[in-house]
C-alpha angles and dihedrals in degrees: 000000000000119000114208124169122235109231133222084258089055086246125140119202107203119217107261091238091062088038089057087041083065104043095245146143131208110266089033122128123259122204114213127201121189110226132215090253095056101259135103133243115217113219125169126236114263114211101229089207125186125247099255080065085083098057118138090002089120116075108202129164079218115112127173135147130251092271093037087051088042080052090056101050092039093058094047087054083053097048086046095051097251139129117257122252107279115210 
């Protein structure tokens, strides 16, 4: 159990090592919910990106171009049985 002092503000400063246990940074947002027992559970914010978020976050030596890209995927729909993708 960690022990952290309200202060006259109503602020809580929470102890770096519990702050890196979380994942989180100072400034970022925290998400409380208050529990049966009257306490409250700390949770951070999750950012609830989009995937395009994740564009350019694989680095990969593979380069093809869009058809060559629509080939491949076309290909894998025919090895698997299935139709390929209609316009």
């Amino acid at each position: 159990m960690h022990t952290v002092t309200l202060s006259t503000k109503g602020q809580l400063t929470i102890n770096r090592s519990l702050m890196e246990y979380m994942g989180t940074k100072g400034g970022e947002k925290m998400n409380l919910t208050k529990t049966a027992d009257g306490g409250l559970k700390i949770l951070p914010q999750r950012s609830k990106g989009s995937l395009m978020d994740l564009a350019g976050s694989i680095q990969t030596d593979v380069h093809l171009t869009d058809d060559e890209l629509q080939q491949c995927i076309e290909d894998s729909y025919a090895a698997a049985g299935m139709q390929g993708l209609e316009a």
